[in-house]
Biopython code that builds the backbone (N, CA, C, O; Angstrom):
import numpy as np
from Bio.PDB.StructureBuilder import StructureBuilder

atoms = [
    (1, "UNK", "N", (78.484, 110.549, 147.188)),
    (1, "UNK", "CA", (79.644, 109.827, 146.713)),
    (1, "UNK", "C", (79.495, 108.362, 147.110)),
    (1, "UNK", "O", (79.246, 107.866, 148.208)),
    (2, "UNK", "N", (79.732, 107.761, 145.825)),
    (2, "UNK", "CA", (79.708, 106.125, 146.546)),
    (2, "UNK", "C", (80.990, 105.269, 146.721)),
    (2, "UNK", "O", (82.048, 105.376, 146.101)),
    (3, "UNK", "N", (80.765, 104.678, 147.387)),
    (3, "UNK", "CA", (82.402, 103.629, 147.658)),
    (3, "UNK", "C", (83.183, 103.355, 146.411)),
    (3, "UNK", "O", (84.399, 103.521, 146.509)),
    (4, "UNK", "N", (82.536, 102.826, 144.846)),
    (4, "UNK", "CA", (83.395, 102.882, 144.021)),
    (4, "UNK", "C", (84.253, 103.979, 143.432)),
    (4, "UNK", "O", (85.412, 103.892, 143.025)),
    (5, "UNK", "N", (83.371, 105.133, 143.471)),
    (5, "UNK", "CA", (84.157, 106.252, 143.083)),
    (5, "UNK", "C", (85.009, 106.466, 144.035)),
    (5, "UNK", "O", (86.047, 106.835, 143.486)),
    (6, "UNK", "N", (85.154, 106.437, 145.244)),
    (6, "UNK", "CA", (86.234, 106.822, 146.313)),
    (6, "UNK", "C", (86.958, 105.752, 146.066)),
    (6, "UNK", "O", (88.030, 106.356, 146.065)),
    (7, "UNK", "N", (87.315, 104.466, 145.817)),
    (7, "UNK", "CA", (87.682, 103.727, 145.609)),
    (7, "UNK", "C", (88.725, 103.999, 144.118)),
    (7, "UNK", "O", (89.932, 103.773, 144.207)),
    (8, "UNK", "N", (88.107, 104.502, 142.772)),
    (8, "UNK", "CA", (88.732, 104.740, 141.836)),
    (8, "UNK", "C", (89.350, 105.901, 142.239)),
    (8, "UNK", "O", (90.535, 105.859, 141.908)),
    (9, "UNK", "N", (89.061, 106.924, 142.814)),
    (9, "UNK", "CA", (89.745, 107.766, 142.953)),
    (9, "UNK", "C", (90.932, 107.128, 143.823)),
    (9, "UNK", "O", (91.533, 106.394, 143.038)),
    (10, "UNK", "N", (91.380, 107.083, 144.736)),
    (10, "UNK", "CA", (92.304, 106.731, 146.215)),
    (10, "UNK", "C", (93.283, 105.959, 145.127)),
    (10, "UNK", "O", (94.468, 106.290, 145.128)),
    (11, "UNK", "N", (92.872, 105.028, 144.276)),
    (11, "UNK", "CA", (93.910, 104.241, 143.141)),
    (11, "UNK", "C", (94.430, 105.368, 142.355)),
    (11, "UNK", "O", (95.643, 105.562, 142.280)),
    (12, "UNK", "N", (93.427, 106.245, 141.666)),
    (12, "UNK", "CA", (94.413, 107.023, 140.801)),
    (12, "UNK", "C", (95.201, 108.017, 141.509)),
    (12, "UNK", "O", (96.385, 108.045, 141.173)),
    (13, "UNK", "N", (94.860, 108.793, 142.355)),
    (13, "UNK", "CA", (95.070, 109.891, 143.712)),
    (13, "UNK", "C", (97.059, 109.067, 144.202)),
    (13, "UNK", "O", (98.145, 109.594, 144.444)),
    (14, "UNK", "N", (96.584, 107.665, 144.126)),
    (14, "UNK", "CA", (97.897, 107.410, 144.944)),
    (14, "UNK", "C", (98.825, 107.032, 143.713)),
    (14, "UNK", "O", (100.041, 107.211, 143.775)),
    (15, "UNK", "N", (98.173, 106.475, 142.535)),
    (15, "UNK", "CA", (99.535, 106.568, 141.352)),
    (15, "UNK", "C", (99.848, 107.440, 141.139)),
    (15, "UNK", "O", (100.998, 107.507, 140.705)),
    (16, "UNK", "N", (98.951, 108.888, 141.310)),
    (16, "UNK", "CA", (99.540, 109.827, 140.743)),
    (16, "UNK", "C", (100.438, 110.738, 141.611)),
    (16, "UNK", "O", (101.035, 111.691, 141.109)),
    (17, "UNK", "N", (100.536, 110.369, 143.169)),
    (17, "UNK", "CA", (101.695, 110.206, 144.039)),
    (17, "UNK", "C", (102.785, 109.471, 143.649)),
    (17, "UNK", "O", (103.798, 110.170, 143.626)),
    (18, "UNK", "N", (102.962, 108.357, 143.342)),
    (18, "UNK", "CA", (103.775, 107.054, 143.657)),
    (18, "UNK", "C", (104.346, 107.649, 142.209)),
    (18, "UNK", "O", (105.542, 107.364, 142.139)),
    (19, "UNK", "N", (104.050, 108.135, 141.422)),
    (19, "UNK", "CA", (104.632, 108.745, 139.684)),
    (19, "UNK", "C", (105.446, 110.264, 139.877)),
    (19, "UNK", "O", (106.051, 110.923, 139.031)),
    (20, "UNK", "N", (105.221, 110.522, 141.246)),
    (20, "UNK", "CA", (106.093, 111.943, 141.853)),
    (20, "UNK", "C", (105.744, 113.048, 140.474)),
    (20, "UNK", "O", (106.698, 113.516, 139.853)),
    (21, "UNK", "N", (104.592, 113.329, 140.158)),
    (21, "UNK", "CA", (104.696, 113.934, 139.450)),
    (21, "UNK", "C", (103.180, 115.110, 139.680)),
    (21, "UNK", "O", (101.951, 115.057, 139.638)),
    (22, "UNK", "N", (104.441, 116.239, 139.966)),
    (22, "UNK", "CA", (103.583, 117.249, 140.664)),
    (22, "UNK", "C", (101.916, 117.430, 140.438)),
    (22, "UNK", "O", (101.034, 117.358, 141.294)),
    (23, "UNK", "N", (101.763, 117.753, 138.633)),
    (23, "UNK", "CA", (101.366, 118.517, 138.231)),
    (23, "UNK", "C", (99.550, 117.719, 137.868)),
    (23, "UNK", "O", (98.429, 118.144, 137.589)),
    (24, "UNK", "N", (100.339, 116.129, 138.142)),
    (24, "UNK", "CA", (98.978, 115.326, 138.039)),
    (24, "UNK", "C", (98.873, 114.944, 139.274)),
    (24, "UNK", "O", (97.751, 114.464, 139.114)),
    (25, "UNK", "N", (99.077, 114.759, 140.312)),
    (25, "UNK", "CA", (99.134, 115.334, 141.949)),
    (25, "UNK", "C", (97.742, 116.089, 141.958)),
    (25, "UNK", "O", (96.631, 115.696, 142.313)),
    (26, "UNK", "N", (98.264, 117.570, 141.338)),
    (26, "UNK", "CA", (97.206, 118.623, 141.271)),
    (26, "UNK", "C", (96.137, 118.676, 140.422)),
    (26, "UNK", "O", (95.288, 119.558, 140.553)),
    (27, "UNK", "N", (96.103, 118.260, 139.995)),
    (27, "UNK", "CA", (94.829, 117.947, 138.863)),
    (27, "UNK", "C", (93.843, 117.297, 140.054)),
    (27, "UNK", "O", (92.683, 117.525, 139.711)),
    (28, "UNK", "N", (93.873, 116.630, 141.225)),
    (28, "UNK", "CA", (92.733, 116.489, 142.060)),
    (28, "UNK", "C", (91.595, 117.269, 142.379)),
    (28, "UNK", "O", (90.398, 117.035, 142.542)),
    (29, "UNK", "N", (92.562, 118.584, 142.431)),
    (29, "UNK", "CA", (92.507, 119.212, 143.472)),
    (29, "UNK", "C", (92.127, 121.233, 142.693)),
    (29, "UNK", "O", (92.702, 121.936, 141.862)),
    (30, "UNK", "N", (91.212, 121.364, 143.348)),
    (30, "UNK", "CA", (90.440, 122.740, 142.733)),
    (30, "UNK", "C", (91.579, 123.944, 143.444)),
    (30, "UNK", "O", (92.436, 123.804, 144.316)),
    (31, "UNK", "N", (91.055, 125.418, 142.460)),
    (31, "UNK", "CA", (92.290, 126.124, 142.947)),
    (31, "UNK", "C", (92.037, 126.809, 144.255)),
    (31, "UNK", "O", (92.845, 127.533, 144.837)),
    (32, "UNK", "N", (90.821, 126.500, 144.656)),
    (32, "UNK", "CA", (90.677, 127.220, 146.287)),
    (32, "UNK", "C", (91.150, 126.405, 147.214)),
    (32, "UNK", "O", (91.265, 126.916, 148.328)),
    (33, "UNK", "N", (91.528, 125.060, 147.080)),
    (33, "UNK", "CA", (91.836, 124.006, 147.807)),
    (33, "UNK", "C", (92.178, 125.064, 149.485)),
    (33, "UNK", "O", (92.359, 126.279, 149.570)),
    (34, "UNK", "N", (92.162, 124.184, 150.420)),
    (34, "UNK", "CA", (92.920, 124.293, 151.739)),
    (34, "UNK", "C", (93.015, 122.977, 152.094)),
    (34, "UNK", "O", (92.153, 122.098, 152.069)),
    (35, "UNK", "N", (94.310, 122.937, 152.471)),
    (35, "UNK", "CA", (94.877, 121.614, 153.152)),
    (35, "UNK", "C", (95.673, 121.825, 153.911)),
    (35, "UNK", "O", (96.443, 122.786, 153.905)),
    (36, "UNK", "N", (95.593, 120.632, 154.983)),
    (36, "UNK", "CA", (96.385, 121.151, 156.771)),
    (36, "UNK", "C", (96.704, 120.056, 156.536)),
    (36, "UNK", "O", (96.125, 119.239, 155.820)),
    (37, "UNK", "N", (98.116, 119.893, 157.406)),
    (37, "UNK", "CA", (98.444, 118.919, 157.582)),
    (37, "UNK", "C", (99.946, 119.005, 158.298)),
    (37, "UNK", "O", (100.804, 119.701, 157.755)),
    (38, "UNK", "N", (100.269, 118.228, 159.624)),
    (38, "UNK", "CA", (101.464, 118.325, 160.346)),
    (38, "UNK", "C", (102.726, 118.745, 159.659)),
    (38, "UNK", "O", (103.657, 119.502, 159.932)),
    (39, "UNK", "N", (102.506, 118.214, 158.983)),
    (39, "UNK", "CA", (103.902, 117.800, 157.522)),
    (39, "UNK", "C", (104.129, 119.549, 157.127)),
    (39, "UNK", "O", (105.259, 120.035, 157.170)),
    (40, "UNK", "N", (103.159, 120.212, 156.827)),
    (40, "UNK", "CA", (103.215, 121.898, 156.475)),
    (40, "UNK", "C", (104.308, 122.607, 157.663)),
    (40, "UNK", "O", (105.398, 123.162, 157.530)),
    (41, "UNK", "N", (103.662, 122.374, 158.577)),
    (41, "UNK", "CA", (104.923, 123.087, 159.477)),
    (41, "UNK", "C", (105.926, 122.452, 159.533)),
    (41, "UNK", "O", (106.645, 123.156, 160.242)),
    (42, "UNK", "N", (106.788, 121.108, 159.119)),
    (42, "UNK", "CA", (107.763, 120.629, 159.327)),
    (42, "UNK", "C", (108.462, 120.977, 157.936)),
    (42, "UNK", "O", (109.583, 121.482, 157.983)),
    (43, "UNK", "N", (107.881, 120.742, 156.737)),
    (43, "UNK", "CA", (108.326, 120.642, 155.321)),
    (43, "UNK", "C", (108.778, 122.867, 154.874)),
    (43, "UNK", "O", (109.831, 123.345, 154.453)),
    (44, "UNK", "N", (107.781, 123.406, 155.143)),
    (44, "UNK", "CA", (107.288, 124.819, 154.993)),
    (44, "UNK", "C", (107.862, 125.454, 156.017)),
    (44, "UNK", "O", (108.718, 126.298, 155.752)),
    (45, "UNK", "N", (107.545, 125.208, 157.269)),
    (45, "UNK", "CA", (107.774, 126.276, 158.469)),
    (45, "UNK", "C", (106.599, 127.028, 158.934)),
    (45, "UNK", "O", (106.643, 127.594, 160.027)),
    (46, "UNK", "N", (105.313, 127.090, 158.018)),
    (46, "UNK", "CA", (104.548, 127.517, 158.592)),
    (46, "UNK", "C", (103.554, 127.062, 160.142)),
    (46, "UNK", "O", (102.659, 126.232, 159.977)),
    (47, "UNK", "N", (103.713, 127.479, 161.170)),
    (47, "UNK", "CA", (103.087, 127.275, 162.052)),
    (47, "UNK", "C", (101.348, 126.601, 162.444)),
    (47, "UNK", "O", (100.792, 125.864, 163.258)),
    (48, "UNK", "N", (101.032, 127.469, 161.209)),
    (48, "UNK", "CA", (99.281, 126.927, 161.408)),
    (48, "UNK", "C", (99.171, 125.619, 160.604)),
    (48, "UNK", "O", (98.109, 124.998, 160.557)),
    (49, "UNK", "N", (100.048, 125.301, 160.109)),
    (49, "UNK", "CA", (99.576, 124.444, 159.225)),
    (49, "UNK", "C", (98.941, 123.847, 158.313)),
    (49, "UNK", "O", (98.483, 122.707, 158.235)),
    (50, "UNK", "N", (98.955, 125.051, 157.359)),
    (50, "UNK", "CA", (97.519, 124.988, 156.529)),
    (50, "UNK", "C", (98.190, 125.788, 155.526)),
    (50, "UNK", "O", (99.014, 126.659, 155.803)),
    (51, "UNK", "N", (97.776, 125.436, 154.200)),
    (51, "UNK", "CA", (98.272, 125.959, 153.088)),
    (51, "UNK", "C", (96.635, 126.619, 152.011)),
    (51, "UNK", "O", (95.891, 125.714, 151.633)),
    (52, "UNK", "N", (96.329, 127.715, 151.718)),
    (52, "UNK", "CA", (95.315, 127.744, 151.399)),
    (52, "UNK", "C", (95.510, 128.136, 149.443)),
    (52, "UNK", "O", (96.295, 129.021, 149.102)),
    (53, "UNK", "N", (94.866, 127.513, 148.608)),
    (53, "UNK", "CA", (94.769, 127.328, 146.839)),
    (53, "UNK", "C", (96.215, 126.946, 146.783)),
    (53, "UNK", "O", (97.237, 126.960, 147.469)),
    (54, "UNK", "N", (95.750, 126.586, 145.568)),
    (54, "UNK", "CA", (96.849, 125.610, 144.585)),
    (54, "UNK", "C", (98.417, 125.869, 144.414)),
    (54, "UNK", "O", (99.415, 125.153, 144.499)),
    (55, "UNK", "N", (98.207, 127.068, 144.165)),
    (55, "UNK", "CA", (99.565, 127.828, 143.876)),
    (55, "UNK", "C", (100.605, 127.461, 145.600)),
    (55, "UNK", "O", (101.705, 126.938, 145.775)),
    (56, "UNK", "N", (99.722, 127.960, 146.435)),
    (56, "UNK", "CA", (101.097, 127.287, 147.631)),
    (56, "UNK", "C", (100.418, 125.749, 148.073)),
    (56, "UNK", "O", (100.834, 125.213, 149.100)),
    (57, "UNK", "N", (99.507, 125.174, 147.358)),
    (57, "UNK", "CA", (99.749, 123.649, 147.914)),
    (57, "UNK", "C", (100.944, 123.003, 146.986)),
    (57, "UNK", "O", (101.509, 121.923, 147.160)),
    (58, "UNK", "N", (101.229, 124.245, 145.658)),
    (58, "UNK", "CA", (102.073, 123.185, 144.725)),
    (58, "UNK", "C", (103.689, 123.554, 145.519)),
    (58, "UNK", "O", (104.519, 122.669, 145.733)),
    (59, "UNK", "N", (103.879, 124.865, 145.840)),
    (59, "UNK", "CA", (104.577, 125.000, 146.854)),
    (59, "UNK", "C", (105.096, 124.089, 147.716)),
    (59, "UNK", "O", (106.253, 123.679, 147.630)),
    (60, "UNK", "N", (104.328, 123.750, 148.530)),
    (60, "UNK", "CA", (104.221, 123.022, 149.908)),
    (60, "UNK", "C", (104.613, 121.536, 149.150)),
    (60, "UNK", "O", (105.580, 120.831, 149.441)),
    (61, "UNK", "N", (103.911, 121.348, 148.427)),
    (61, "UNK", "CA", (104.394, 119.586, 148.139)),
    (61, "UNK", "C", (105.452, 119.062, 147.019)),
    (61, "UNK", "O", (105.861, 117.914, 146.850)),
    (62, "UNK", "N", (105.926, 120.818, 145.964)),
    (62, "UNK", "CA", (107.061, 120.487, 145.034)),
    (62, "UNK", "C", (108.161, 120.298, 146.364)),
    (62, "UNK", "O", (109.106, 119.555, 146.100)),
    (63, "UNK", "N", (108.146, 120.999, 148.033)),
    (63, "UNK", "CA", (109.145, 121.130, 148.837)),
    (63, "UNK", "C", (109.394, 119.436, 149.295)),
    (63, "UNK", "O", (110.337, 118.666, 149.475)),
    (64, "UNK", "N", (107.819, 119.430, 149.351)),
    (64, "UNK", "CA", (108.278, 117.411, 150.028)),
    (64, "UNK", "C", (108.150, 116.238, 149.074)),
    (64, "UNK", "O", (107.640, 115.196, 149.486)),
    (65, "UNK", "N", (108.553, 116.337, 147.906)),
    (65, "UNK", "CA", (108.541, 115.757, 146.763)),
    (65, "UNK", "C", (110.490, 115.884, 147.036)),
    (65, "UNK", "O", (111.119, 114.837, 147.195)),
    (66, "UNK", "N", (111.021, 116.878, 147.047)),
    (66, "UNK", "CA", (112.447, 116.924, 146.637)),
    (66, "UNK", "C", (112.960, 116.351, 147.979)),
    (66, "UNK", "O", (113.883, 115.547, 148.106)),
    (67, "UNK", "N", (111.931, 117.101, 149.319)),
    (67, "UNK", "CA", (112.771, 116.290, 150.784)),
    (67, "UNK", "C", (112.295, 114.509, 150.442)),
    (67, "UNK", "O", (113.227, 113.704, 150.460)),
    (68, "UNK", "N", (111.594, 114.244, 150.296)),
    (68, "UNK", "CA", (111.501, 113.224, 150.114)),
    (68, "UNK", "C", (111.777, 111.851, 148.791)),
    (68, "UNK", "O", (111.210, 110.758, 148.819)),
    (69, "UNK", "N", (112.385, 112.126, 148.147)),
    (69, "UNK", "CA", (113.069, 111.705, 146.867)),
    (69, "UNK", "C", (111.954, 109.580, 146.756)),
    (69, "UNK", "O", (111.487, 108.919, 145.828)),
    (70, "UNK", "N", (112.013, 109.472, 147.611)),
    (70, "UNK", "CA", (111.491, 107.689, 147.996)),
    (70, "UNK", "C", (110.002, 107.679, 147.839)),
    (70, "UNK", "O", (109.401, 106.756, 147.289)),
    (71, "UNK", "N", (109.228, 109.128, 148.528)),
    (71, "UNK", "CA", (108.195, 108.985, 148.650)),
    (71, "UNK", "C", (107.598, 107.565, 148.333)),
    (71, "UNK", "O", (108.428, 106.679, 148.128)),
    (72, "UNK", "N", (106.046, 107.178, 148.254)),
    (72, "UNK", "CA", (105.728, 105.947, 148.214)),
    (72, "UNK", "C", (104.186, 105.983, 148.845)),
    (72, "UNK", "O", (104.196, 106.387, 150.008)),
    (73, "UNK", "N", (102.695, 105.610, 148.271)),
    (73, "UNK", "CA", (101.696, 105.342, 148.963)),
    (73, "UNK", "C", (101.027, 103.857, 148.448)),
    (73, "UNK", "O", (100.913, 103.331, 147.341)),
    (74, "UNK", "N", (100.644, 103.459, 149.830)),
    (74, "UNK", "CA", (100.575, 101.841, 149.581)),
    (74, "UNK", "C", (98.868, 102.002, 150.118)),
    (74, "UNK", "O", (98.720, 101.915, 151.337)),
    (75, "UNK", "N", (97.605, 102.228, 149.280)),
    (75, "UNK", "CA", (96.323, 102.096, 149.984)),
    (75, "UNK", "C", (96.302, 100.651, 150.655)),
    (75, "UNK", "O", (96.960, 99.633, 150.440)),
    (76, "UNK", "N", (95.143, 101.008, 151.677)),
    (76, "UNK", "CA", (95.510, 99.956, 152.753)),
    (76, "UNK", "C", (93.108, 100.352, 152.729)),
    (76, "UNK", "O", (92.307, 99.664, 152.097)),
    (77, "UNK", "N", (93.013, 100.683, 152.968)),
    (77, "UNK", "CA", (91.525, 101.365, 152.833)),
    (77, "UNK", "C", (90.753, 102.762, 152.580)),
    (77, "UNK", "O", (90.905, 103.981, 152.663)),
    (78, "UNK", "N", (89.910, 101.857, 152.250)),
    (78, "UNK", "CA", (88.959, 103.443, 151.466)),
    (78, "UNK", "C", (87.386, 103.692, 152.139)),
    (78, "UNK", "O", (86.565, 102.775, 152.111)),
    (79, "UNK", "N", (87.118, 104.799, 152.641)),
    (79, "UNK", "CA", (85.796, 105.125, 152.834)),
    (79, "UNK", "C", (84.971, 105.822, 152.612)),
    (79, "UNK", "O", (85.252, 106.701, 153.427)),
    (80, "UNK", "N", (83.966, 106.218, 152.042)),
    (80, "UNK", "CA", (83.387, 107.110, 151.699)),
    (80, "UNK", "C", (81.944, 107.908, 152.320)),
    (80, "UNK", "O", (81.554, 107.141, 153.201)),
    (81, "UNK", "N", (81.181, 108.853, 152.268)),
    (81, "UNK", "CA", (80.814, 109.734, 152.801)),
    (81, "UNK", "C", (80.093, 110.548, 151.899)),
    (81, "UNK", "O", (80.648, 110.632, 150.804)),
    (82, "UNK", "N", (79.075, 111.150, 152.002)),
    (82, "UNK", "CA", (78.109, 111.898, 151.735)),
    (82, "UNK", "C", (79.500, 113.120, 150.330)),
    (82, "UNK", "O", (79.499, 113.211, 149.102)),
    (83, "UNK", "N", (80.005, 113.482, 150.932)),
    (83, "UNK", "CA", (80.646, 114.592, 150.021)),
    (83, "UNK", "C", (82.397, 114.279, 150.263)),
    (83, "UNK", "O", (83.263, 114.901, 149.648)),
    (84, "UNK", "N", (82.635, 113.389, 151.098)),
    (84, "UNK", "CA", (84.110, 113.282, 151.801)),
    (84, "UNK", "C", (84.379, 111.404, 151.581)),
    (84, "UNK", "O", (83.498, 110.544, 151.585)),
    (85, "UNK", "N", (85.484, 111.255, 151.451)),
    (85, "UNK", "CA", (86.495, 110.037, 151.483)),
    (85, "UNK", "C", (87.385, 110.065, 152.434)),
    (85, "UNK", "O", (87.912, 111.079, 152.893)),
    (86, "UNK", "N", (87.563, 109.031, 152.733)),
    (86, "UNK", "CA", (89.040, 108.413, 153.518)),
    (86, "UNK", "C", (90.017, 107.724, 153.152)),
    (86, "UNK", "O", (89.704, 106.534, 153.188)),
    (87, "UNK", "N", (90.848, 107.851, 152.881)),
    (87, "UNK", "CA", (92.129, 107.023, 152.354)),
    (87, "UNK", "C", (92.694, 106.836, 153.543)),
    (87, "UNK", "O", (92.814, 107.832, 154.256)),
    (88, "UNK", "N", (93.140, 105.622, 154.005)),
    (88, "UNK", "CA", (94.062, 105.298, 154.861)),
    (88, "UNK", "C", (95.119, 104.217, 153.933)),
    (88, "UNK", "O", (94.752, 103.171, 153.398)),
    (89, "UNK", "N", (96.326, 104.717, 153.918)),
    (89, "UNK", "CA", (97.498, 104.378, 153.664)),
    (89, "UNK", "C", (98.596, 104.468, 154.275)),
    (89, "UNK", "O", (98.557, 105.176, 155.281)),
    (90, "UNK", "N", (99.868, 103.854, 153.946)),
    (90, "UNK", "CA", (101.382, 103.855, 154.238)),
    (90, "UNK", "C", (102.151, 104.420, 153.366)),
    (90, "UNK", "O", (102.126, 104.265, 152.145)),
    (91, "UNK", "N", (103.046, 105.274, 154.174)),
    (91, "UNK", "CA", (103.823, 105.588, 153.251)),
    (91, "UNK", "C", (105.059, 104.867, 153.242)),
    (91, "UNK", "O", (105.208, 103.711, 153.637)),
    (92, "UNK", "N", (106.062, 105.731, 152.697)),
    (92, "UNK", "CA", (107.178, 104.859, 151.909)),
    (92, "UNK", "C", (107.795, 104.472, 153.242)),
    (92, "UNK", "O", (108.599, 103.563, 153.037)),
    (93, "UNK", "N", (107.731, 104.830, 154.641)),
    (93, "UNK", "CA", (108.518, 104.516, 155.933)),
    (93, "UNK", "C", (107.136, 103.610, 156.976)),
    (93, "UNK", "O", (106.830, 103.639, 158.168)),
    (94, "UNK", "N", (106.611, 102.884, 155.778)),
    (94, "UNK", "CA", (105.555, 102.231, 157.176)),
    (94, "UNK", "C", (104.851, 102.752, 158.008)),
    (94, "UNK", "O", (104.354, 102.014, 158.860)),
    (95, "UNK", "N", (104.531, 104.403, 158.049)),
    (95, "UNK", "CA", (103.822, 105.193, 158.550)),
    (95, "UNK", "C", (102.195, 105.093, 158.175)),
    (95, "UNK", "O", (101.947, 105.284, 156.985)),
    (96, "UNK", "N", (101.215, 104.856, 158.929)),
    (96, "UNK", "CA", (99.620, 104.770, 158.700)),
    (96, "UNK", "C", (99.246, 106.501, 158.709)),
    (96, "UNK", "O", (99.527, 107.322, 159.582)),
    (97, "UNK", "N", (98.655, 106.666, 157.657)),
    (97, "UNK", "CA", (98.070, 107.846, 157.113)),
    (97, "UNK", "C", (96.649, 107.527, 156.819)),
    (97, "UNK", "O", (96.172, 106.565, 156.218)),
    (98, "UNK", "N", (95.936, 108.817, 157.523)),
    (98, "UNK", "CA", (94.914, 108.907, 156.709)),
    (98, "UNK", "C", (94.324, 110.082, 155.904)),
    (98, "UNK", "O", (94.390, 111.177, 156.464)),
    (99, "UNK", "N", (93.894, 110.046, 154.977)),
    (99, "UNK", "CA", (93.948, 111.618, 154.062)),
    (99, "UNK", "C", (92.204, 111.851, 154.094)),
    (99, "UNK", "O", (91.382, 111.071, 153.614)),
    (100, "UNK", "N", (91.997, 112.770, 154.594)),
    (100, "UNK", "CA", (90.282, 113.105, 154.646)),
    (100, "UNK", "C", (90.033, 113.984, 153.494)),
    (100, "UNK", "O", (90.294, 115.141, 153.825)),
    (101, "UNK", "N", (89.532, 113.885, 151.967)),
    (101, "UNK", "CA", (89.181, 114.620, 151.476)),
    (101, "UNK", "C", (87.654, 115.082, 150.907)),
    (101, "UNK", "O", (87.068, 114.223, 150.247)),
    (102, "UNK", "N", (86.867, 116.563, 151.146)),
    (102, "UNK", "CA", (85.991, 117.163, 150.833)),
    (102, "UNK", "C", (85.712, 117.422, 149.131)),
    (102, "UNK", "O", (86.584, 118.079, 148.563)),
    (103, "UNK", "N", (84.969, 117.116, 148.603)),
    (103, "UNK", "CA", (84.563, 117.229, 147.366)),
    (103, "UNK", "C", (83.249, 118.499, 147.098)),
    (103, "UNK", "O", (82.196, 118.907, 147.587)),
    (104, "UNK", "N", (84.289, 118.756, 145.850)),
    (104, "UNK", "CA", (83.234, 119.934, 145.424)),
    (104, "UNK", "C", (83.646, 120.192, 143.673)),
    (104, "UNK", "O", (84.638, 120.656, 143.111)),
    (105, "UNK", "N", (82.054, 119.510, 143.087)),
    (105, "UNK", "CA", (82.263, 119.191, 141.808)),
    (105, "UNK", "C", (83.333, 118.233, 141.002)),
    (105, "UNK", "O", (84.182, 118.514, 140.156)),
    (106, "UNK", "N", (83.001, 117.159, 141.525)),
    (106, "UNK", "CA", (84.380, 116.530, 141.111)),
    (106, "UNK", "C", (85.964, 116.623, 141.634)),
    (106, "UNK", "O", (86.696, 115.662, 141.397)),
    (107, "UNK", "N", (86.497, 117.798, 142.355)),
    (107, "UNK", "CA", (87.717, 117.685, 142.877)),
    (107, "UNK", "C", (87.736, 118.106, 144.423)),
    (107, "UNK", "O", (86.796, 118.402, 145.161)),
    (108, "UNK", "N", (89.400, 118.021, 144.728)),
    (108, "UNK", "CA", (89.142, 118.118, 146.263)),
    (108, "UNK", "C", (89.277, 119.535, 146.532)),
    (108, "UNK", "O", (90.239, 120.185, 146.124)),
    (109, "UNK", "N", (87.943, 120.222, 147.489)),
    (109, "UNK", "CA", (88.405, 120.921, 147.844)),
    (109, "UNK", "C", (88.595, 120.891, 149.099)),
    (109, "UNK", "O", (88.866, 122.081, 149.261)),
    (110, "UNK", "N", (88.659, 120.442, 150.104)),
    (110, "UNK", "CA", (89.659, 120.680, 151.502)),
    (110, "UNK", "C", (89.768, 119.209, 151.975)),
    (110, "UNK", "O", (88.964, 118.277, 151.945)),
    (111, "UNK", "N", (90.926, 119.315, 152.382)),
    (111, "UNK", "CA", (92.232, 118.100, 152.903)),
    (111, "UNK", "C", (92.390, 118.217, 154.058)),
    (111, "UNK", "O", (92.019, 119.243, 154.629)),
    (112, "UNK", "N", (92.974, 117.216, 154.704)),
    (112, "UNK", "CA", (93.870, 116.991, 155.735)),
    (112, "UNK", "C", (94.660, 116.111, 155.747)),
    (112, "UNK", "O", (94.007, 115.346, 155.036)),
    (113, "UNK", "N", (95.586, 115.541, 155.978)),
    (113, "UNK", "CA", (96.371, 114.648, 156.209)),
    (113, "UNK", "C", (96.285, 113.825, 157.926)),
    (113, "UNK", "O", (95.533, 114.549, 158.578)),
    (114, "UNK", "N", (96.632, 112.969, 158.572)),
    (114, "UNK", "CA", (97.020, 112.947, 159.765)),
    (114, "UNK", "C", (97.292, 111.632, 159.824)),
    (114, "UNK", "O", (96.741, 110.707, 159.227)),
    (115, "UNK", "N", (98.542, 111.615, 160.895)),
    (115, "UNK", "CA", (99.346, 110.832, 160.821)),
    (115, "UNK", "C", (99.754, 109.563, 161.973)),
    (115, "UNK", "O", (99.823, 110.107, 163.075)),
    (116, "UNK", "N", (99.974, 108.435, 162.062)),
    (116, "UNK", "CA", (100.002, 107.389, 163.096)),
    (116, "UNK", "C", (101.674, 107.479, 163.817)),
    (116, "UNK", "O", (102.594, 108.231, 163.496)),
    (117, "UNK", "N", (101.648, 106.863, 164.434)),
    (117, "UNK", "CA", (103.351, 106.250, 164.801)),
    (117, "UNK", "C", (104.019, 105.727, 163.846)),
    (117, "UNK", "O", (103.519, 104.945, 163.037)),
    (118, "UNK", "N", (105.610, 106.222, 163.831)),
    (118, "UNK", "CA", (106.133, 105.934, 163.034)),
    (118, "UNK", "C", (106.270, 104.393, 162.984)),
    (118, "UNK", "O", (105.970, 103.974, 164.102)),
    (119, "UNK", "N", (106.653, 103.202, 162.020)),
    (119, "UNK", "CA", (106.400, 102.018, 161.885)),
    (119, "UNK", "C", (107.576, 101.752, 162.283)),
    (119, "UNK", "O", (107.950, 100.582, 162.366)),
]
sb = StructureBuilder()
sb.init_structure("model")
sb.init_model(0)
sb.init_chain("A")
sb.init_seg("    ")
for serial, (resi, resn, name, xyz) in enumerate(atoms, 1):
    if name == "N":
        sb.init_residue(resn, " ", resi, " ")
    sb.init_atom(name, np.array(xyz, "f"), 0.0, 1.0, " ", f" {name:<3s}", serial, name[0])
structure = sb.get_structure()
């Protein structure tokens, strides 16, 4: 993977956040996906934190799409990696995020999220 493609991606990845619209959200993202992330046990309730294929990541994020009505991602940097990217961004509360995603054939298959001090 080279820096421009992580680069085009992280732009479209975050309009298609910032457009709150689930379903091109998921279009990243393959149906075996697994993604962890703090936010799962706070948004979900699940403890491990980890949501595994599509069907409960759409779950997990139609839940913080509605808790979060403002949402908002502001890229701030991009890095890239043999098969993996980095997005580091803000969200809609000034919070530094960074999103680690694994590629396989073109989409993501495993995520993480993790998160800075609140701003």
């Amino acid at each position: 993977m080279d820096l421009d493609f992580a680069t085009r991606f992280a732009q479209d990845w975050a309009a298609a956040w910032n457009s709150h619209d689930l379903e091109r959200i998921l279009a990243h993202y393959t149906d075996d996906i697994v993604f962890a992330s703090p936010r799962i046990v706070e948004i979900i309730g699940d403890p491990a934190g980890e949501v595994r294929g599509k069907d409960a990541l759409r779950v997990y994020w139609a839940k913080g799409l509605e808790y979060l009505p403002d949402l908002h991602f502001t890229v701030e940097d991009v890095r890239s990696s043999v098969d993996t990217l980095v997005i580091n961004y803000r969200n809609e509360r000034g919070q530094a995020v960074a999103e680690v995603l694994t590629f396989r054939d073109g989409l993501v298959c495993r995520g993480f999220g993790a998160y800075g001090p609140e701003a």
